[in-house]
mmCIF file of the N, C-alpha and C atoms, coordinates in Angstrom:
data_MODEL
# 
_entry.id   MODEL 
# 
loop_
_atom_site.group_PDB 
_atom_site.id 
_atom_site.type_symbol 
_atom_site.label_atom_id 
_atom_site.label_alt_id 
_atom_site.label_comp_id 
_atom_site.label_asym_id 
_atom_site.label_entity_id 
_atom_site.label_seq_id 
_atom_site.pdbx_PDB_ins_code 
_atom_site.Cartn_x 
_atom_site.Cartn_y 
_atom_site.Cartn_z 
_atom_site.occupancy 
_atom_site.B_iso_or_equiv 
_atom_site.pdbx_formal_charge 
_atom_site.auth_seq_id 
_atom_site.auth_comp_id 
_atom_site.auth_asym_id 
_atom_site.auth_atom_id 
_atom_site.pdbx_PDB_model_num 
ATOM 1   N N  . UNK A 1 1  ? 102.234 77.591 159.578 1.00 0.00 ? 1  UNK A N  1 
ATOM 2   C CA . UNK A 1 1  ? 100.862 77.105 159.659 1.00 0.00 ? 1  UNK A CA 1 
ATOM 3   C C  . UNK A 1 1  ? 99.932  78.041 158.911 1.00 0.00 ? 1  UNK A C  1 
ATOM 4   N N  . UNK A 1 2  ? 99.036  77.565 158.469 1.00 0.00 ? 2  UNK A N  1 
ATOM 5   C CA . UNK A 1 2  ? 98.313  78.285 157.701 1.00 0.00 ? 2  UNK A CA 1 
ATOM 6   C C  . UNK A 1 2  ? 96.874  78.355 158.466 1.00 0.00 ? 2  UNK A C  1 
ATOM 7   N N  . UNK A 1 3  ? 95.935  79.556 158.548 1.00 0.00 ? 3  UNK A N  1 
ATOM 8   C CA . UNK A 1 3  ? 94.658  79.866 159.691 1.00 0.00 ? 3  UNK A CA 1 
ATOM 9   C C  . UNK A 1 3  ? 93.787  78.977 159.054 1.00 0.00 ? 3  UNK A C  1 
ATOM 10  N N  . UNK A 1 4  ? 93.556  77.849 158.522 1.00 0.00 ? 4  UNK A N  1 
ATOM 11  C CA . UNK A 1 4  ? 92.860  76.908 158.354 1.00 0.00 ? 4  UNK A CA 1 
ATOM 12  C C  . UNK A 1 4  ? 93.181  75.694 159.327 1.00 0.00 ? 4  UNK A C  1 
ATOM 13  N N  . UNK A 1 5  ? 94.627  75.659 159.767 1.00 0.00 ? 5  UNK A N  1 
ATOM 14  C CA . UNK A 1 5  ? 95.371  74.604 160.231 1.00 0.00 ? 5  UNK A CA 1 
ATOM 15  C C  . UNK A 1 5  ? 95.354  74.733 161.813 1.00 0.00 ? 5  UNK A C  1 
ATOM 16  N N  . UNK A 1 6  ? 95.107  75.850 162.131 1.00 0.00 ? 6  UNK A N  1 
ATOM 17  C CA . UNK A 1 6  ? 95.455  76.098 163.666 1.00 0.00 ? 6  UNK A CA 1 
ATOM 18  C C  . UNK A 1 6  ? 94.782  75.300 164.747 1.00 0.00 ? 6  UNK A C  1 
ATOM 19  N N  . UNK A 1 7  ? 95.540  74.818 165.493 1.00 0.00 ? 7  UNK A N  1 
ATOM 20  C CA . UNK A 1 7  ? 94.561  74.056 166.486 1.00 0.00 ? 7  UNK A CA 1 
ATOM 21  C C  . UNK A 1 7  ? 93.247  75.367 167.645 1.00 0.00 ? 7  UNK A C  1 
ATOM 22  N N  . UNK A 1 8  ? 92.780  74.830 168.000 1.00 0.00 ? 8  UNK A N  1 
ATOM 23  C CA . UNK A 1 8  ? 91.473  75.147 168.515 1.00 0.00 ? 8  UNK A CA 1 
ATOM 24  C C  . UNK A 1 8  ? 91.376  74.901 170.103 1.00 0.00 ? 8  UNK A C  1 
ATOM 25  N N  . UNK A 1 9  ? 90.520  75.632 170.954 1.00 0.00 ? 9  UNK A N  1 
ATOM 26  C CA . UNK A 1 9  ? 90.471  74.891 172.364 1.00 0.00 ? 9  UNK A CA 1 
ATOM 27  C C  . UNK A 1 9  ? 89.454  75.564 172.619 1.00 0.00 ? 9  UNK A C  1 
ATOM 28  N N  . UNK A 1 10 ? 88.592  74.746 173.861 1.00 0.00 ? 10 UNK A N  1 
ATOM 29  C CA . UNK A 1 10 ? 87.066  74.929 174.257 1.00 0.00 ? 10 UNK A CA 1 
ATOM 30  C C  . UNK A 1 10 ? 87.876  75.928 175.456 1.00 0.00 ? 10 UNK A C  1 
ATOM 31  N N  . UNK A 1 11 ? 86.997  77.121 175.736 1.00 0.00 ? 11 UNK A N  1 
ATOM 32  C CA . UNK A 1 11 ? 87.311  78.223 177.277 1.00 0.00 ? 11 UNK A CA 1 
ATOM 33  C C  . UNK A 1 11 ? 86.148  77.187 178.435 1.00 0.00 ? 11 UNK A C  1 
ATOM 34  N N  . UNK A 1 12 ? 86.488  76.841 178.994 1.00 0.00 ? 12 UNK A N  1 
ATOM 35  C CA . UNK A 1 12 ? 85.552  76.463 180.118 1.00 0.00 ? 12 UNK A CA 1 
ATOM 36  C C  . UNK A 1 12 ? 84.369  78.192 180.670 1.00 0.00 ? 12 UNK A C  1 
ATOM 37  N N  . UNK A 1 13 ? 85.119  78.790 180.529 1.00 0.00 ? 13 UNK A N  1 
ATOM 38  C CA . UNK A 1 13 ? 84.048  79.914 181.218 1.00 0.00 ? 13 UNK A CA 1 
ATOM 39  C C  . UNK A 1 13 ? 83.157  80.201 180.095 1.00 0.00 ? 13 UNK A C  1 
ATOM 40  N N  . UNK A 1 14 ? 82.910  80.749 178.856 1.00 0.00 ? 14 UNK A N  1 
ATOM 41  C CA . UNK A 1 14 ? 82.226  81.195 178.103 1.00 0.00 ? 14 UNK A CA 1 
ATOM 42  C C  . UNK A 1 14 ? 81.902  79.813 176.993 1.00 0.00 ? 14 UNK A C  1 
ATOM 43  N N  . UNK A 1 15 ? 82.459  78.894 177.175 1.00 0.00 ? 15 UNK A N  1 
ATOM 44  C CA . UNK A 1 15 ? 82.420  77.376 176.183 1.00 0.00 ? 15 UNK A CA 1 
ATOM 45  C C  . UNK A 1 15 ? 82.397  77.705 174.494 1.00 0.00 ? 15 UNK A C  1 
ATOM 46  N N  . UNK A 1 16 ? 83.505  79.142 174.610 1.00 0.00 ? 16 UNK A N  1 
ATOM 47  C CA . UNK A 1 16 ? 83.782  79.205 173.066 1.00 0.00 ? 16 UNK A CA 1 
ATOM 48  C C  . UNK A 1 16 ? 84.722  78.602 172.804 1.00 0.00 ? 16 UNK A C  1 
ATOM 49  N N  . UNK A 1 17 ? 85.275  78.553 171.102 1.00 0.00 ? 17 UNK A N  1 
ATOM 50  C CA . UNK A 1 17 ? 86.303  78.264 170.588 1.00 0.00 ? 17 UNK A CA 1 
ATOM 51  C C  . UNK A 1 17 ? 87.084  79.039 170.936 1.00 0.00 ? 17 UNK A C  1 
ATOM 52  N N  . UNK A 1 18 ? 88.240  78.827 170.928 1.00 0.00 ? 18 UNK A N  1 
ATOM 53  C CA . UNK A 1 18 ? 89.171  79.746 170.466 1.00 0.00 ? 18 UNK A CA 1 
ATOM 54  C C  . UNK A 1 18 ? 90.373  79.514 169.852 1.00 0.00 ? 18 UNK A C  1 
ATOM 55  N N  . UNK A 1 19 ? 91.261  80.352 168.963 1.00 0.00 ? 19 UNK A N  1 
ATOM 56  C CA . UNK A 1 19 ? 92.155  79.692 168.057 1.00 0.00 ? 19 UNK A CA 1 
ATOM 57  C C  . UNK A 1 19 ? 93.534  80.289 168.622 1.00 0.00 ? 19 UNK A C  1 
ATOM 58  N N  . UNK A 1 20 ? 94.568  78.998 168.315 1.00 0.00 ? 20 UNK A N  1 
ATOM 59  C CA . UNK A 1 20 ? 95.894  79.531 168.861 1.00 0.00 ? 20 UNK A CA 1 
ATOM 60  C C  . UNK A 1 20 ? 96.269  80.822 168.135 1.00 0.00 ? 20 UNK A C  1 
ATOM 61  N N  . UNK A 1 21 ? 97.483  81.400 169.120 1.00 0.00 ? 21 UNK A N  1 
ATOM 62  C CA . UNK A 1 21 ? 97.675  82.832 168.420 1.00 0.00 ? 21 UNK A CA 1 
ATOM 63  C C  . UNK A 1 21 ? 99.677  82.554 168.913 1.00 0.00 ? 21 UNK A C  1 
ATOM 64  N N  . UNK A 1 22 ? 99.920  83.584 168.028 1.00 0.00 ? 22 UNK A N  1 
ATOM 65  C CA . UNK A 1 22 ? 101.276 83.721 168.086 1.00 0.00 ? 22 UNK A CA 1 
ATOM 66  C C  . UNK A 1 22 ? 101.708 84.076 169.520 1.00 0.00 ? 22 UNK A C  1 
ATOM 67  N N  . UNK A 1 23 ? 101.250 84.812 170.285 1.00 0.00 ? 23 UNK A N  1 
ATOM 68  C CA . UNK A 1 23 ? 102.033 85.019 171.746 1.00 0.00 ? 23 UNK A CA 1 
ATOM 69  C C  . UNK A 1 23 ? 101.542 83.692 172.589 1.00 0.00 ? 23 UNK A C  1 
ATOM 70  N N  . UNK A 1 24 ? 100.911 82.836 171.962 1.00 0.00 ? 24 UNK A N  1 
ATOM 71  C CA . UNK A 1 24 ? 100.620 81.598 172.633 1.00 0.00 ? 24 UNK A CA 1 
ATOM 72  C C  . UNK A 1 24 ? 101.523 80.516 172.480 1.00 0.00 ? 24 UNK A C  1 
ATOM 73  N N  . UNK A 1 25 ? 102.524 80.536 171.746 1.00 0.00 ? 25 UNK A N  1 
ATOM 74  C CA . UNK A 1 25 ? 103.615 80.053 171.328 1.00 0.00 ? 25 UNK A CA 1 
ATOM 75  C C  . UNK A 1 25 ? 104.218 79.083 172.212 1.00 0.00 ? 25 UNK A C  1 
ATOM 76  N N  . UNK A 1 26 ? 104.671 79.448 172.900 1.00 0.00 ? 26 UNK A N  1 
ATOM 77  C CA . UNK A 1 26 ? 105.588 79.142 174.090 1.00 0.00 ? 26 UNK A CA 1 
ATOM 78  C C  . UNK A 1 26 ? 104.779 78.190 174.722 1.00 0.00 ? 26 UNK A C  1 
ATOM 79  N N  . UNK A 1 27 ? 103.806 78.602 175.241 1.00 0.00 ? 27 UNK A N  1 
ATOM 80  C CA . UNK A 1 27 ? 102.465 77.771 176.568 1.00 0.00 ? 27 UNK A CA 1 
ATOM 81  C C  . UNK A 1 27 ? 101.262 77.289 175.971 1.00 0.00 ? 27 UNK A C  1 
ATOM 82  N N  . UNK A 1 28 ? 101.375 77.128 174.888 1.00 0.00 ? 28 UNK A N  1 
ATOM 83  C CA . UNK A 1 28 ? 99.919  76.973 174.203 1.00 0.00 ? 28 UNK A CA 1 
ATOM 84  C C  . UNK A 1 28 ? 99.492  75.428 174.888 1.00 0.00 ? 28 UNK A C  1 
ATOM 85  N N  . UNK A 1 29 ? 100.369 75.030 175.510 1.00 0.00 ? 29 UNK A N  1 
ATOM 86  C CA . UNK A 1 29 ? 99.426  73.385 176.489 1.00 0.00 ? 29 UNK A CA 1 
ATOM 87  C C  . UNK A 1 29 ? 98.580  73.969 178.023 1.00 0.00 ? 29 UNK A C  1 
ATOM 88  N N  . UNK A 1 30 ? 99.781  74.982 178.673 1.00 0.00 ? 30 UNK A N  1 
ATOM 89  C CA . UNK A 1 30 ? 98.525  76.025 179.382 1.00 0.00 ? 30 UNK A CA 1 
ATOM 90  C C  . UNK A 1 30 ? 97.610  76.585 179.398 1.00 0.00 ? 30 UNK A C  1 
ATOM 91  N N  . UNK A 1 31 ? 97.404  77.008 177.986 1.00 0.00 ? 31 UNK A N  1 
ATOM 92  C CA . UNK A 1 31 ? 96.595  78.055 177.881 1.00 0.00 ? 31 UNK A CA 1 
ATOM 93  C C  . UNK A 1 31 ? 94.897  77.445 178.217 1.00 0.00 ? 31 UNK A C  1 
ATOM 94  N N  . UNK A 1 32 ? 93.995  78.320 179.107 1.00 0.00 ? 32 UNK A N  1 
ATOM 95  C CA . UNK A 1 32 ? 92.791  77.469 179.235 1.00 0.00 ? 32 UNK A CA 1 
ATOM 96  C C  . UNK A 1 32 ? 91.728  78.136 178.931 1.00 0.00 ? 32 UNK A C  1 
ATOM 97  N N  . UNK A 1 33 ? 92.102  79.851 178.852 1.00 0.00 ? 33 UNK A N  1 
ATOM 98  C CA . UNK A 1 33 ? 90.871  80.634 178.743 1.00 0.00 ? 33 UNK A CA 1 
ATOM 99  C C  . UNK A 1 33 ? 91.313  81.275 177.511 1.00 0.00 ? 33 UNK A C  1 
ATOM 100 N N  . UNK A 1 34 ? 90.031  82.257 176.978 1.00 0.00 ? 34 UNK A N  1 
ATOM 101 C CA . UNK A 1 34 ? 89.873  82.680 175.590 1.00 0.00 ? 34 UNK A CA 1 
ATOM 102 C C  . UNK A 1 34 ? 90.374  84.134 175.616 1.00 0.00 ? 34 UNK A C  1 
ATOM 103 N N  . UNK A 1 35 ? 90.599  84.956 177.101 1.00 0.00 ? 35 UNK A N  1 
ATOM 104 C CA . UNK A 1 35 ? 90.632  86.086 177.528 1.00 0.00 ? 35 UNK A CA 1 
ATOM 105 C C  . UNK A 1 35 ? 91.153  86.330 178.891 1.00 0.00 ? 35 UNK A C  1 
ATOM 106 N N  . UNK A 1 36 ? 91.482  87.707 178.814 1.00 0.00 ? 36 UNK A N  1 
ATOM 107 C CA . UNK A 1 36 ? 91.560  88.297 180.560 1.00 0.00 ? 36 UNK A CA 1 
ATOM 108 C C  . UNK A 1 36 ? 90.487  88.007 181.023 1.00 0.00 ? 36 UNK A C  1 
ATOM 109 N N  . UNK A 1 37 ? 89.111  88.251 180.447 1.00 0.00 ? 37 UNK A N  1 
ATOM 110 C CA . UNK A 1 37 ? 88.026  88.768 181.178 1.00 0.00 ? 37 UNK A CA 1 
ATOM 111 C C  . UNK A 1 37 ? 87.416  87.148 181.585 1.00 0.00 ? 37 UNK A C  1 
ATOM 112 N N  . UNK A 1 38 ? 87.784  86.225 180.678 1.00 0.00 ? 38 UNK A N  1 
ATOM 113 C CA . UNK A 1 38 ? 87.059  84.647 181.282 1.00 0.00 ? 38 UNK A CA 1 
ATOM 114 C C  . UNK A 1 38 ? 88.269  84.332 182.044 1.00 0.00 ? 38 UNK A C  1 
ATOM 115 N N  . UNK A 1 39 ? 89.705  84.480 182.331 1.00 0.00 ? 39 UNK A N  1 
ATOM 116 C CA . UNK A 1 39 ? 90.364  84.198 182.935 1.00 0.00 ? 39 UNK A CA 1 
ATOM 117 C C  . UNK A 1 39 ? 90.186  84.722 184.275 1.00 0.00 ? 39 UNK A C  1 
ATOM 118 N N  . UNK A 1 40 ? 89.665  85.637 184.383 1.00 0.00 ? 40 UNK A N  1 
ATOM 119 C CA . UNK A 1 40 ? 89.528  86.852 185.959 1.00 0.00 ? 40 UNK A CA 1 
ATOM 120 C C  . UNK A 1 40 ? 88.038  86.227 186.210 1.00 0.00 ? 40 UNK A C  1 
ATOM 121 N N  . UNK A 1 41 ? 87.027  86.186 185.323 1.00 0.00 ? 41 UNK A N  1 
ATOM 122 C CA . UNK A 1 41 ? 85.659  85.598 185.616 1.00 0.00 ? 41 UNK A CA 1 
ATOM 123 C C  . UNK A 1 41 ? 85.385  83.986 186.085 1.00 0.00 ? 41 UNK A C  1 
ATOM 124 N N  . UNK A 1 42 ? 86.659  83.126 185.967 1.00 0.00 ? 42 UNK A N  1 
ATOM 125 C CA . UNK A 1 42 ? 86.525  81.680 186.692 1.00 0.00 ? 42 UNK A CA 1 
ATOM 126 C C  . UNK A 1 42 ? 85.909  81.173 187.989 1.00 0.00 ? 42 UNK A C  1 
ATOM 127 N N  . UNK A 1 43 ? 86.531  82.168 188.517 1.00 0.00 ? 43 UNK A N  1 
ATOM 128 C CA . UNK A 1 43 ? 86.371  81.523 190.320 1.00 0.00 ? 43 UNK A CA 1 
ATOM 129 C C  . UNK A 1 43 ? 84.649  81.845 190.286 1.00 0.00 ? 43 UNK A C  1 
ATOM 130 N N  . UNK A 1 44 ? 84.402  83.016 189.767 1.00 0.00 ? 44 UNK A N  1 
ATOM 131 C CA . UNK A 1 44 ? 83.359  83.696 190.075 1.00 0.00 ? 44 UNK A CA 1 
ATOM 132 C C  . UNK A 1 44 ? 82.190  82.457 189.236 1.00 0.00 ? 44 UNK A C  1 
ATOM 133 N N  . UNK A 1 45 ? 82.249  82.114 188.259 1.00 0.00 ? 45 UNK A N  1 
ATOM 134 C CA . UNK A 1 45 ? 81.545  81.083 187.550 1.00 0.00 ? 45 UNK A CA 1 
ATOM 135 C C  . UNK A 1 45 ? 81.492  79.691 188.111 1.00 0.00 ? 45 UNK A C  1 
ATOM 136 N N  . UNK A 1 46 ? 82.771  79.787 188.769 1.00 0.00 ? 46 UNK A N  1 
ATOM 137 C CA . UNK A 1 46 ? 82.747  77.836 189.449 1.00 0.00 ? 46 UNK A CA 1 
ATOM 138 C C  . UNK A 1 46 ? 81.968  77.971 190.437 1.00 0.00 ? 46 UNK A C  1 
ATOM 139 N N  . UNK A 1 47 ? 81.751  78.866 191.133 1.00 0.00 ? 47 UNK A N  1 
ATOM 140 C CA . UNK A 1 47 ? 81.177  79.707 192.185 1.00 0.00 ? 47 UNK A CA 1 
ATOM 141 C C  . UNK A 1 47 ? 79.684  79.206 191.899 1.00 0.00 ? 47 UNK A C  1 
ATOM 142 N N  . UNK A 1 48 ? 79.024  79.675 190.774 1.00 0.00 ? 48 UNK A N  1 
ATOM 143 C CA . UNK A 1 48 ? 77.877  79.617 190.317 1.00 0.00 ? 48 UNK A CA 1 
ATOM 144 C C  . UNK A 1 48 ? 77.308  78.273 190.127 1.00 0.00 ? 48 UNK A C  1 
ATOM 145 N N  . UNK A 1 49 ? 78.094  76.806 189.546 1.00 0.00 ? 49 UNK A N  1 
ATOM 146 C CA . UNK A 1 49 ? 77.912  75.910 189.189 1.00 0.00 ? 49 UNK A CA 1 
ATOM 147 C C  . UNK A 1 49 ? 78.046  74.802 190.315 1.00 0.00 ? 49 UNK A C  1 
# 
């Protein structure tokens, strides 16, 4: 794949992009956050909304 081609996904916590990466390989249909830090910051944000 070439970094023009890569698919993309919205983070629900911070509502950035973010682009697939090689250790995403395997789970990339799991994957939901952009980071540790929006992954650990969820509860705390659903919390808020």
């Amino acid at each position: 794949m070439s970094k023009k081609n890569l698919p993309v996904k919205l983070c629900p916590v911070c509502l950035r992009e973010f682009t697939w990466r090689k250790k995403w390989e395997r789970d990339w249909d799991s994957v939901r956050y952009c980071s540790e830090r929006c992954r650990r910051s969820r509860s705390t944000r659903q919390r808020i909304h």
